[in-house]
ModelCIF file with pLDDT and N, C-alpha, C, O atoms, coordinates in Angstrom:
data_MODEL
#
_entry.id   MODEL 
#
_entity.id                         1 
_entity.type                       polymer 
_entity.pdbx_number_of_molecules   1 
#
_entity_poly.entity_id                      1 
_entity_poly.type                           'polypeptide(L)' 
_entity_poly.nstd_linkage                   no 
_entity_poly.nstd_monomer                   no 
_entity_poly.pdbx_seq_one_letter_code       
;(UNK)(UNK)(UNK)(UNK)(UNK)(UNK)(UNK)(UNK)(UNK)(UNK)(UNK)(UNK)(UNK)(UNK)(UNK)(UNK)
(UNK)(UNK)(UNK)(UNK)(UNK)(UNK)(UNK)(UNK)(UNK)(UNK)(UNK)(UNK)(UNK)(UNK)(UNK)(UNK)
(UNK)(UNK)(UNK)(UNK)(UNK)(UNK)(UNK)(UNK)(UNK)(UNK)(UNK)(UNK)(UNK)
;
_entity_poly.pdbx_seq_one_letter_code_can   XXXXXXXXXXXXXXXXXXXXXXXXXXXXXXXXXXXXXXXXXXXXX 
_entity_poly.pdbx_strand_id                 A 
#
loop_
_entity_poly_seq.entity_id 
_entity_poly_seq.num 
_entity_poly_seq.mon_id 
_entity_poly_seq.hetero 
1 1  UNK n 
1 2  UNK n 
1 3  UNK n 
1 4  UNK n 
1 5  UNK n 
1 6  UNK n 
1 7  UNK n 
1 8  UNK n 
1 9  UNK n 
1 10 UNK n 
1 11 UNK n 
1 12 UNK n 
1 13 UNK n 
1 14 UNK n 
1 15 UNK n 
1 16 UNK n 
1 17 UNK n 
1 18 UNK n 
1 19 UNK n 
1 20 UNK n 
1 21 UNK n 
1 22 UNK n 
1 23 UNK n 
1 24 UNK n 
1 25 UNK n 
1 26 UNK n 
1 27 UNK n 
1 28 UNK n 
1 29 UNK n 
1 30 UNK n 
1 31 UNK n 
1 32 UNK n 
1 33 UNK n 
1 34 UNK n 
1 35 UNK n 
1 36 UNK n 
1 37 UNK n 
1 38 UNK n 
1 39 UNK n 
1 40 UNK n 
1 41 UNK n 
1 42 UNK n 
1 43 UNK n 
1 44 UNK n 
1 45 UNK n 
#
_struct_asym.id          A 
_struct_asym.entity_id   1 
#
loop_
_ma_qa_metric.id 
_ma_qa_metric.mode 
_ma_qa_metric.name 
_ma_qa_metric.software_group_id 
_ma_qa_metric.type 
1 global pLDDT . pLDDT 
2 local  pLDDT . pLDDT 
#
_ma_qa_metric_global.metric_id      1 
_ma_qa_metric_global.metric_value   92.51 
_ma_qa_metric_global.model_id       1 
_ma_qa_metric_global.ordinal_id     1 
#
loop_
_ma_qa_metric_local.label_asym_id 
_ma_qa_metric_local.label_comp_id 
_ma_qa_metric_local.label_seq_id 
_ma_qa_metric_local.metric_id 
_ma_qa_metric_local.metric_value 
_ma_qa_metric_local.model_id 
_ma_qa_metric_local.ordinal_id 
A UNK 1  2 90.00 1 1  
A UNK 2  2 90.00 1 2  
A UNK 3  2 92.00 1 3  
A UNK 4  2 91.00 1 4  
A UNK 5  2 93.00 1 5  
A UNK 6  2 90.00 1 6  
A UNK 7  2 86.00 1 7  
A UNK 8  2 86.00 1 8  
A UNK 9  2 85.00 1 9  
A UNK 10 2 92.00 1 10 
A UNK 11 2 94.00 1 11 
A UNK 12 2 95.00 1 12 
A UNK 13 2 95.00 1 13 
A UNK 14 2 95.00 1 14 
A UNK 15 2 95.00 1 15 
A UNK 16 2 95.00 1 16 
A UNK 17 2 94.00 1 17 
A UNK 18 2 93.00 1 18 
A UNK 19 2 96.00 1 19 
A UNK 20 2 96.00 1 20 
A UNK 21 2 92.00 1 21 
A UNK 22 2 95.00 1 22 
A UNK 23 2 95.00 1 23 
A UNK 24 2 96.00 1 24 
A UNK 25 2 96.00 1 25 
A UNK 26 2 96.00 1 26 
A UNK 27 2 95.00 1 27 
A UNK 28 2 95.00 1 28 
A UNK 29 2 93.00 1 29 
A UNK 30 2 90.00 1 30 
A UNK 31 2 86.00 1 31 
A UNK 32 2 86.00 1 32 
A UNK 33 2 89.00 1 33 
A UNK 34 2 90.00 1 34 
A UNK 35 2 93.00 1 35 
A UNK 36 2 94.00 1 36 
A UNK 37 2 92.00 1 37 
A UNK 38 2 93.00 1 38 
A UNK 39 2 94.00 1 39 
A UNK 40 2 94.00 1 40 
A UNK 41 2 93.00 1 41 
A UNK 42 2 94.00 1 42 
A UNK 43 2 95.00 1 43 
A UNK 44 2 94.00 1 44 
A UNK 45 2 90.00 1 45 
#
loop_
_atom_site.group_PDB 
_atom_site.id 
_atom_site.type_symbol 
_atom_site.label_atom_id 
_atom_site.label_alt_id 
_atom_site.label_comp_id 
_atom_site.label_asym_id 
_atom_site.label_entity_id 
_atom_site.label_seq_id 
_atom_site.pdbx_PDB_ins_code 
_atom_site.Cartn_x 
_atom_site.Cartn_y 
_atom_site.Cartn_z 
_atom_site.occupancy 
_atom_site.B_iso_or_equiv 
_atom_site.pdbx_formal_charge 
_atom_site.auth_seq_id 
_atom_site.auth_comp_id 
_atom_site.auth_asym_id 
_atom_site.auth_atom_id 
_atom_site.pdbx_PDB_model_num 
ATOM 1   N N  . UNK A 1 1  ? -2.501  -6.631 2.354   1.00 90.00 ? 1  UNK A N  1 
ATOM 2   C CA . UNK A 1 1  ? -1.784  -5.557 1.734   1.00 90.00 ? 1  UNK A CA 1 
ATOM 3   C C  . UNK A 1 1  ? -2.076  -5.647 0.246   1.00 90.00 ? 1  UNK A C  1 
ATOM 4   O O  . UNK A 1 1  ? -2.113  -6.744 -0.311  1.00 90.00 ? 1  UNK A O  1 
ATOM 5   N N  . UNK A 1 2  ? -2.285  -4.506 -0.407  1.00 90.00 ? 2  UNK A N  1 
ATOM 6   C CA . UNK A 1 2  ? -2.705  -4.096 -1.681  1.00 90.00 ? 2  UNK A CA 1 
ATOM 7   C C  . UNK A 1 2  ? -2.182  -3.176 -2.076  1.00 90.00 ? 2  UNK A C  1 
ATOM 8   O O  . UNK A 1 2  ? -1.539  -2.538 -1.242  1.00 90.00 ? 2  UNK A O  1 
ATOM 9   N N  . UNK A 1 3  ? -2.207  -2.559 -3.820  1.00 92.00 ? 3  UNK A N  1 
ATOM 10  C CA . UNK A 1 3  ? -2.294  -1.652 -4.335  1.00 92.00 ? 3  UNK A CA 1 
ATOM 11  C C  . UNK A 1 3  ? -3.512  -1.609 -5.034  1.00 92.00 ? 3  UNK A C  1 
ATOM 12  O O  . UNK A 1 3  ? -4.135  -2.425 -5.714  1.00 92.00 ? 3  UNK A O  1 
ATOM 13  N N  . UNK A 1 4  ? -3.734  -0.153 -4.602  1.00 91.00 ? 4  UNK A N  1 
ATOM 14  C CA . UNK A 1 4  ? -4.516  0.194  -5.654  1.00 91.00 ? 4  UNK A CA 1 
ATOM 15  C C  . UNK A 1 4  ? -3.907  1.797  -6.634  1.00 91.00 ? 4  UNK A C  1 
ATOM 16  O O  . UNK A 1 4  ? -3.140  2.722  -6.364  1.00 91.00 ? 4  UNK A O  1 
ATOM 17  N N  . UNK A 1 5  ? -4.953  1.333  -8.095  1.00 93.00 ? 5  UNK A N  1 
ATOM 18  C CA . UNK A 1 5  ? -4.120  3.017  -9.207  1.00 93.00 ? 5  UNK A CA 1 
ATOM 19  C C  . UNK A 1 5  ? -5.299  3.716  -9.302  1.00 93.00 ? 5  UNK A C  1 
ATOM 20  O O  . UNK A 1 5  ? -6.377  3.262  -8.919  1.00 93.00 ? 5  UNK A O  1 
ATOM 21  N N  . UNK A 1 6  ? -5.150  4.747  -9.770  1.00 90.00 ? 6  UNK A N  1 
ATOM 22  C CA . UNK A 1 6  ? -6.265  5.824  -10.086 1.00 90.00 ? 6  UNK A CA 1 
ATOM 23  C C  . UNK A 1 6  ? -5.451  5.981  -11.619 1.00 90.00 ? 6  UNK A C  1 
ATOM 24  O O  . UNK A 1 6  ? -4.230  6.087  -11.502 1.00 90.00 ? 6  UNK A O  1 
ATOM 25  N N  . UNK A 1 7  ? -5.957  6.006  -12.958 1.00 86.00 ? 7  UNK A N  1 
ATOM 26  C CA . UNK A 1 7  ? -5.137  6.221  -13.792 1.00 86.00 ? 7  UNK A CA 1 
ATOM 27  C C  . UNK A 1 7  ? -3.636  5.703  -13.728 1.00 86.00 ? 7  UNK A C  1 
ATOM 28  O O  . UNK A 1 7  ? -3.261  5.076  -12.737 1.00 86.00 ? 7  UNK A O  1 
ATOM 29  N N  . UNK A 1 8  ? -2.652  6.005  -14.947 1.00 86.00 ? 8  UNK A N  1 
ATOM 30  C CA . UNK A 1 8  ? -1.733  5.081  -15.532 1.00 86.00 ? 8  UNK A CA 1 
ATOM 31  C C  . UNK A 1 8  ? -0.991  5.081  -14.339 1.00 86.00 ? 8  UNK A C  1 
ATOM 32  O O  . UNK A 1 8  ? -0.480  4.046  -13.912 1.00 86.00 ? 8  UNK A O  1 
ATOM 33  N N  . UNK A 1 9  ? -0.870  6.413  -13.637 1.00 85.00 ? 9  UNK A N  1 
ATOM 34  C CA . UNK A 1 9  ? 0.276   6.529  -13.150 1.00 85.00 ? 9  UNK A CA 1 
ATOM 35  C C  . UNK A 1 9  ? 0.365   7.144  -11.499 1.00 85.00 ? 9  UNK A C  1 
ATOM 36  O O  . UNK A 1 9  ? 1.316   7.781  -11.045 1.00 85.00 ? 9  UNK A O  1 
ATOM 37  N N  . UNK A 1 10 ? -0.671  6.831  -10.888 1.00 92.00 ? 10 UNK A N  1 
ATOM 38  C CA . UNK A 1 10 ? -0.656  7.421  -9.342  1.00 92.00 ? 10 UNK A CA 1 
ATOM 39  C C  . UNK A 1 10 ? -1.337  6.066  -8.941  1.00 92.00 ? 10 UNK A C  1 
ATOM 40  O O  . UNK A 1 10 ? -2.033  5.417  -9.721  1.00 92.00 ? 10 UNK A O  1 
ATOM 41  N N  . UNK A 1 11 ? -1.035  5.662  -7.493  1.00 94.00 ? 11 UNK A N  1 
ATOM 42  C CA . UNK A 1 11 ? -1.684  4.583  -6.775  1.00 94.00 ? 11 UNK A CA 1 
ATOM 43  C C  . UNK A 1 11 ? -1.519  4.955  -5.543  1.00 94.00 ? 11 UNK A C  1 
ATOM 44  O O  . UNK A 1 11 ? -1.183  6.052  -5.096  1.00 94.00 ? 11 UNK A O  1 
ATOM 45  N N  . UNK A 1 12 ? -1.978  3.206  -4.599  1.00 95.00 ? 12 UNK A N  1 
ATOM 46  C CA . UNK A 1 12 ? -1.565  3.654  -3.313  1.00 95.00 ? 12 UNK A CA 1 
ATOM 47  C C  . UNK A 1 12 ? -1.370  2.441  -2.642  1.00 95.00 ? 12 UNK A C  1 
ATOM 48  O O  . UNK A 1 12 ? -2.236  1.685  -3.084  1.00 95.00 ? 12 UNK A O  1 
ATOM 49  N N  . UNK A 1 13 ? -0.558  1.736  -1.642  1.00 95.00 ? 13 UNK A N  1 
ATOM 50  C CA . UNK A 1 13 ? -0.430  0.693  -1.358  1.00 95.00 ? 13 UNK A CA 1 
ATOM 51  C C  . UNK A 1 13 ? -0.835  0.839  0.326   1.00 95.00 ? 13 UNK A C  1 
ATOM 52  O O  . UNK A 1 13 ? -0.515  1.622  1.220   1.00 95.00 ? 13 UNK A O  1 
ATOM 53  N N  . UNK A 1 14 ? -1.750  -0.410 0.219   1.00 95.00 ? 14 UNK A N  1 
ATOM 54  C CA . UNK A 1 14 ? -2.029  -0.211 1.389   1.00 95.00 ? 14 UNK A CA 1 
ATOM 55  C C  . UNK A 1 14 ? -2.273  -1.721 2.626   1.00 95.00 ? 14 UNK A C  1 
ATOM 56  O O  . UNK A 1 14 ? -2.366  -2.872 2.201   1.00 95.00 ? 14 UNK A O  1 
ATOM 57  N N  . UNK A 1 15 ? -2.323  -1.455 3.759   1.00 95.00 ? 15 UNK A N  1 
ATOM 58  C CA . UNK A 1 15 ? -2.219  -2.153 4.554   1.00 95.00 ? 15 UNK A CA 1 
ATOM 59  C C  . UNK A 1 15 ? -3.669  -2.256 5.345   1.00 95.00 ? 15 UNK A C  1 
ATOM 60  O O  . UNK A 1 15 ? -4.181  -1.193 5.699   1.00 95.00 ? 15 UNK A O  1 
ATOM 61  N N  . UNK A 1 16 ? -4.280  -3.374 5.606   1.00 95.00 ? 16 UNK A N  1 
ATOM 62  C CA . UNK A 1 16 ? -5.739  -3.038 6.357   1.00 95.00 ? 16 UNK A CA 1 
ATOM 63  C C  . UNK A 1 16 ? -5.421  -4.528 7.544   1.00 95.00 ? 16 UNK A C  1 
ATOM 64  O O  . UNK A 1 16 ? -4.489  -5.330 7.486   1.00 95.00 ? 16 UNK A O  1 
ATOM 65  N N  . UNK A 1 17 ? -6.045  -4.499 8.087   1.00 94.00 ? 17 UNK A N  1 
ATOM 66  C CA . UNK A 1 17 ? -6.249  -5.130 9.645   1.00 94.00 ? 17 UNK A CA 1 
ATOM 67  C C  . UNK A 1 17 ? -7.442  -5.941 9.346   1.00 94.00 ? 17 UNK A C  1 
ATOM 68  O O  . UNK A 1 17 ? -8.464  -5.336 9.023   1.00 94.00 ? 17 UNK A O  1 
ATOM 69  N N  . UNK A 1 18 ? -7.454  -7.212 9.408   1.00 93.00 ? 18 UNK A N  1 
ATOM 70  C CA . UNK A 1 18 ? -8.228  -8.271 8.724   1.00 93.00 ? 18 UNK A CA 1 
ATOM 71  C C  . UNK A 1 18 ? -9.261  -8.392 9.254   1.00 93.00 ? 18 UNK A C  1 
ATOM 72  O O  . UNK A 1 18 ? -10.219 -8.809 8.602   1.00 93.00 ? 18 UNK A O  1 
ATOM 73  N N  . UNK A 1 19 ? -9.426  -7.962 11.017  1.00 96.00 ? 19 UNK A N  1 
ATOM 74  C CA . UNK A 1 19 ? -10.531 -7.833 11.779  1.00 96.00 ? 19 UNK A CA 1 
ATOM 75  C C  . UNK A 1 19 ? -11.748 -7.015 11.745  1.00 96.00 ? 19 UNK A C  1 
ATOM 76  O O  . UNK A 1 19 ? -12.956 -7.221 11.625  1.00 96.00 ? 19 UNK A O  1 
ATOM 77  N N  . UNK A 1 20 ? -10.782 -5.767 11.935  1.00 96.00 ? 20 UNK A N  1 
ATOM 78  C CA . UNK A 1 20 ? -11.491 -4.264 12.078  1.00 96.00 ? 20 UNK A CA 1 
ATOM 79  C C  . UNK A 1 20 ? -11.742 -3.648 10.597  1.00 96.00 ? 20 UNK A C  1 
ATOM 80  O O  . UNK A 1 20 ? -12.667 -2.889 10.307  1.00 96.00 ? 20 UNK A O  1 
ATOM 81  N N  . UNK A 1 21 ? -10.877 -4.058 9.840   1.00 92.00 ? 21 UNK A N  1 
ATOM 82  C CA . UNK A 1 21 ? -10.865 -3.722 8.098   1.00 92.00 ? 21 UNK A CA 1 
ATOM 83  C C  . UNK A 1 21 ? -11.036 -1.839 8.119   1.00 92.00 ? 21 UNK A C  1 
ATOM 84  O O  . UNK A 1 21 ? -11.761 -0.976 7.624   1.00 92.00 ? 21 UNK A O  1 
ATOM 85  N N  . UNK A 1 22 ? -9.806  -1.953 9.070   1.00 95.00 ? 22 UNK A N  1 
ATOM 86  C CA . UNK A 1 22 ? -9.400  -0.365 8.911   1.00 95.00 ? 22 UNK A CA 1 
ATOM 87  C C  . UNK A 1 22 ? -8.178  0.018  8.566   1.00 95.00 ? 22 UNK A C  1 
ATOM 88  O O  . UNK A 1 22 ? -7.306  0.083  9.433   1.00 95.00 ? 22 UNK A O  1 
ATOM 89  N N  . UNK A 1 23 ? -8.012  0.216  7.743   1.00 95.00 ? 23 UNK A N  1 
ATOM 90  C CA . UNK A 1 23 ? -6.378  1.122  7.003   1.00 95.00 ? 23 UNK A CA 1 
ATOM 91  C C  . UNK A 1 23 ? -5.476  1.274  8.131   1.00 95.00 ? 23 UNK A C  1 
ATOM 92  O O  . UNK A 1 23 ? -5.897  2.162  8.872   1.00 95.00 ? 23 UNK A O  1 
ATOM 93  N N  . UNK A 1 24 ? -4.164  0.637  8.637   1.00 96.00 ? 24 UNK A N  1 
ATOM 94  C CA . UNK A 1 24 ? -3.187  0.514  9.193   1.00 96.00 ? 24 UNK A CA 1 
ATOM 95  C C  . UNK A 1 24 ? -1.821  1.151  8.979   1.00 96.00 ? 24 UNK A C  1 
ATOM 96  O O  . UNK A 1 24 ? -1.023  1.586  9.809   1.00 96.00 ? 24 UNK A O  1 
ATOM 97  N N  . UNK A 1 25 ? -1.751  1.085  7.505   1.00 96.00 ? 25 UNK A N  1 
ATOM 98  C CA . UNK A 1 25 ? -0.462  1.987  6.646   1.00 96.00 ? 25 UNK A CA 1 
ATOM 99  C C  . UNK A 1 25 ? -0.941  1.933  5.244   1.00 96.00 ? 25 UNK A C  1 
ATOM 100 O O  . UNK A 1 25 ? -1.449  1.062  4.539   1.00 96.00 ? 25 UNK A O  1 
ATOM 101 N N  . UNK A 1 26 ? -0.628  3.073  5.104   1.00 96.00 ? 26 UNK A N  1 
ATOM 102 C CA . UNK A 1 26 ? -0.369  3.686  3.457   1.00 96.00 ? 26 UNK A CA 1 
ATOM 103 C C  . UNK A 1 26 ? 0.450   3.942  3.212   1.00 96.00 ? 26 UNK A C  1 
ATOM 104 O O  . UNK A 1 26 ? 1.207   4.226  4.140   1.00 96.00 ? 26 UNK A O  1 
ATOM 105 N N  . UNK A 1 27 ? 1.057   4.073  1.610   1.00 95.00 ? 27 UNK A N  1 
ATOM 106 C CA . UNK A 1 27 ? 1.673   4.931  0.799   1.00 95.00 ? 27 UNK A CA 1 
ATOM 107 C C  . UNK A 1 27 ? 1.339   5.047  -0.285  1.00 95.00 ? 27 UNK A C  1 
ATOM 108 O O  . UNK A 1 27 ? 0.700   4.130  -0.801  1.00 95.00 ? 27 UNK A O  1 
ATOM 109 N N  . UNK A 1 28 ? 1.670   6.286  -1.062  1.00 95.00 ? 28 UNK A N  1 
ATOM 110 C CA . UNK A 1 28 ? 1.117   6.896  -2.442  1.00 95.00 ? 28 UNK A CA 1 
ATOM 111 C C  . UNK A 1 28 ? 2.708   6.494  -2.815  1.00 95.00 ? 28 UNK A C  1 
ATOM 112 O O  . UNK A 1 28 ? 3.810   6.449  -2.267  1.00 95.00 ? 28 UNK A O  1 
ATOM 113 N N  . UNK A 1 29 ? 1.934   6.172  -4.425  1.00 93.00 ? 29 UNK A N  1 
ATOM 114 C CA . UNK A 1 29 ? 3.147   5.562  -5.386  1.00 93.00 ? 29 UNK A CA 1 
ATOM 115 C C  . UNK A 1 29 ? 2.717   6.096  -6.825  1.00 93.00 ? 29 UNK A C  1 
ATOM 116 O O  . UNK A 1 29 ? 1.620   6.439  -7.266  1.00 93.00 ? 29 UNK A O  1 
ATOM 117 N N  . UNK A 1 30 ? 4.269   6.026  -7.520  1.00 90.00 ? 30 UNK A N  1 
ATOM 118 C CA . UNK A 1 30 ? 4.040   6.165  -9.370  1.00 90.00 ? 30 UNK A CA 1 
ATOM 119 C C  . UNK A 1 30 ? 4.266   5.000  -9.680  1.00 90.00 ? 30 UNK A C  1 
ATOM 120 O O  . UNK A 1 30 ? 4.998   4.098  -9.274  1.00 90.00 ? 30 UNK A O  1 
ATOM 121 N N  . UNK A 1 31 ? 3.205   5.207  -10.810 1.00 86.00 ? 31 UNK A N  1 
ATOM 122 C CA . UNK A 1 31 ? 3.470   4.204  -11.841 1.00 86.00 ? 31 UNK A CA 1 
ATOM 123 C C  . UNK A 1 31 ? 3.052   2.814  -11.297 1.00 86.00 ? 31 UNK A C  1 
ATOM 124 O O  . UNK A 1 31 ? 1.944   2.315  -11.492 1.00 86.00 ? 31 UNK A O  1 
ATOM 125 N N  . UNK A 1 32 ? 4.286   2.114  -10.435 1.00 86.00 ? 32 UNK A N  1 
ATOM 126 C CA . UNK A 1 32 ? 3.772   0.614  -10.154 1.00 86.00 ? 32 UNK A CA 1 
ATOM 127 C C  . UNK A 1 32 ? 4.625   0.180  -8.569  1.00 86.00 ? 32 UNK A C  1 
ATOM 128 O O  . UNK A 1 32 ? 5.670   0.707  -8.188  1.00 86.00 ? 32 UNK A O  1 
ATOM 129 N N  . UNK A 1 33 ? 4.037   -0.645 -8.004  1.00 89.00 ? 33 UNK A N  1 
ATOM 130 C CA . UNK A 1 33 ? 4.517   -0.634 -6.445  1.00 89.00 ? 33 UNK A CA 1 
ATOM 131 C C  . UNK A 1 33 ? 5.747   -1.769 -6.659  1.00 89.00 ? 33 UNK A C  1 
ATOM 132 O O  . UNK A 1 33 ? 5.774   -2.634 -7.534  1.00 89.00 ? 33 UNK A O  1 
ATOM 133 N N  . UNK A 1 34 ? 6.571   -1.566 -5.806  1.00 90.00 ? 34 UNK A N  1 
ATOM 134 C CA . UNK A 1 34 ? 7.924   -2.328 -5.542  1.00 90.00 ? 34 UNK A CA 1 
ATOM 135 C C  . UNK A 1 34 ? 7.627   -3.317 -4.571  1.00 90.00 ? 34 UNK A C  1 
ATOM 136 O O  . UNK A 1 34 ? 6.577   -3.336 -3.928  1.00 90.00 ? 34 UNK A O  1 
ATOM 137 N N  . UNK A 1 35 ? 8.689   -4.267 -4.447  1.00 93.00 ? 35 UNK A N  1 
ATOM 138 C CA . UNK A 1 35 ? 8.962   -5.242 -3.252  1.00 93.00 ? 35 UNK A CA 1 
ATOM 139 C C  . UNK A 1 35 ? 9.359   -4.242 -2.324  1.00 93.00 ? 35 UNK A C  1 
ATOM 140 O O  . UNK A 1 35 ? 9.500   -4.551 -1.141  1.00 93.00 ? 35 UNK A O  1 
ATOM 141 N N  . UNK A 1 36 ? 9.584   -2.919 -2.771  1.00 94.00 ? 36 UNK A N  1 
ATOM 142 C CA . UNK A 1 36 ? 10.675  -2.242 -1.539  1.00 94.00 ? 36 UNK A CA 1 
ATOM 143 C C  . UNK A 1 36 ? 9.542   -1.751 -0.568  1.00 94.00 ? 36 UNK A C  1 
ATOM 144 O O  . UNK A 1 36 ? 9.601   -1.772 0.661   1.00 94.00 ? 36 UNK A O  1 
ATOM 145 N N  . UNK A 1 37 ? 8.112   -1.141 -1.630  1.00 92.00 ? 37 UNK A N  1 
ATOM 146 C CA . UNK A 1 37 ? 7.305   -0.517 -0.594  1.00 92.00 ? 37 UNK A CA 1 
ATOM 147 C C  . UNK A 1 37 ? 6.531   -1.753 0.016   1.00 92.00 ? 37 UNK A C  1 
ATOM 148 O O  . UNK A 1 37 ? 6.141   -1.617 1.175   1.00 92.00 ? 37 UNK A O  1 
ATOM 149 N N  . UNK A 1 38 ? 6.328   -2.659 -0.477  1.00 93.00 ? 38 UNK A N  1 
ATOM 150 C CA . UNK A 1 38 ? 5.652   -4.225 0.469   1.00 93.00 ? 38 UNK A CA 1 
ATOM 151 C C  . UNK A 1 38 ? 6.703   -3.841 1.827   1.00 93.00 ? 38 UNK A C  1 
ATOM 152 O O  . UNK A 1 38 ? 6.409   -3.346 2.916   1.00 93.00 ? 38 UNK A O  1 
ATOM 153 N N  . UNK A 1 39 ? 7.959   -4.258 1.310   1.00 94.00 ? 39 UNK A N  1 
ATOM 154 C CA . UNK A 1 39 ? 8.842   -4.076 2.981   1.00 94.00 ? 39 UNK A CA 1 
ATOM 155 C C  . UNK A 1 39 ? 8.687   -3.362 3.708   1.00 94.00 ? 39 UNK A C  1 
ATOM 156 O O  . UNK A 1 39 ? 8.534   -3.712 4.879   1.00 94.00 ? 39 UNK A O  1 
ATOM 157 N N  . UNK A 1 40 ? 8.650   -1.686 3.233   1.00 94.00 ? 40 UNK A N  1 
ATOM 158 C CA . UNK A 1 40 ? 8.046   -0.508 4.016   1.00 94.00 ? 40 UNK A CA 1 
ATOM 159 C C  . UNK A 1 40 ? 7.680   -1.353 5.029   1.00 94.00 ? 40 UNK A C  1 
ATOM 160 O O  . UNK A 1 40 ? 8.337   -1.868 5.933   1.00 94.00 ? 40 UNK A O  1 
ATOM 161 N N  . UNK A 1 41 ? 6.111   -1.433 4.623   1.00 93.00 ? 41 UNK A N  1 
ATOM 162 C CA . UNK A 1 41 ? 4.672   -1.458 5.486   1.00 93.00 ? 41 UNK A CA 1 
ATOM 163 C C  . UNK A 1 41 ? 5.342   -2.644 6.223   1.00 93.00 ? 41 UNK A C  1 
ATOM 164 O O  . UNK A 1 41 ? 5.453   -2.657 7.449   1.00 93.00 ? 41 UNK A O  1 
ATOM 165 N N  . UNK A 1 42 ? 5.752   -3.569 5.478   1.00 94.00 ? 42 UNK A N  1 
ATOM 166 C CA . UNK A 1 42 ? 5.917   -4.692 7.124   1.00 94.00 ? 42 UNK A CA 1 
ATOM 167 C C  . UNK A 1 42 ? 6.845   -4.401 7.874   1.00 94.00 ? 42 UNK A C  1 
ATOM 168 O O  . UNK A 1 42 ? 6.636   -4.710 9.047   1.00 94.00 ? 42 UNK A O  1 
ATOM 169 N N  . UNK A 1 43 ? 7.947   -3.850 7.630   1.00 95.00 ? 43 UNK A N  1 
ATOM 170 C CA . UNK A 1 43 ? 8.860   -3.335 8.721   1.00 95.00 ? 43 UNK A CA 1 
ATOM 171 C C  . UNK A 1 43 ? 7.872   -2.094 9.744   1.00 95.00 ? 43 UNK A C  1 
ATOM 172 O O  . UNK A 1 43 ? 8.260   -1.790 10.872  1.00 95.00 ? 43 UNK A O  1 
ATOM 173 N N  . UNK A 1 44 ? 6.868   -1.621 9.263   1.00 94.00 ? 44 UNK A N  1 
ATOM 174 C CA . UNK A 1 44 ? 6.406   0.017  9.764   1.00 94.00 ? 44 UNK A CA 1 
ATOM 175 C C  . UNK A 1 44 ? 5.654   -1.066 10.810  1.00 94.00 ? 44 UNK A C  1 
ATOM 176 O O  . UNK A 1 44 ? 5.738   -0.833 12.016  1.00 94.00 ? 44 UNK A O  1 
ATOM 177 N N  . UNK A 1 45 ? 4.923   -2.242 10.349  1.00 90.00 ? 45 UNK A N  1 
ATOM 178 C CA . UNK A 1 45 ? 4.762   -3.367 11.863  1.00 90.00 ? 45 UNK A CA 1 
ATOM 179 C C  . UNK A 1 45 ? 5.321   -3.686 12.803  1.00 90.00 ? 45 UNK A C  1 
ATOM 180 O O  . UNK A 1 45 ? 4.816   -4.502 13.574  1.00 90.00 ? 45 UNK A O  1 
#
């Protein structure tokens, strides 16, 4: 799990599958990613 930004203030946090190394969950974010959206994605597991 990662973020990545495009400029100051848009990103995207994301989740990939260590095997297949295919995108599992996303979300688009401002500014800067939280502990809250890390939880997202592992609860969305």
């Amino acid at each position: 799990m990662d973020a990545t930004y495009w400029g100051w203030s848009f990103g995207v946090v994301v989740m990939k599958d260590c095997r297949t190394k295919q995108v599992i969950w996303h979300k688009f974010i401002d500014k800067k990613e939280t502990l809250a959206d890390y939880l997202e994605g592992i609860a969305w597991l």
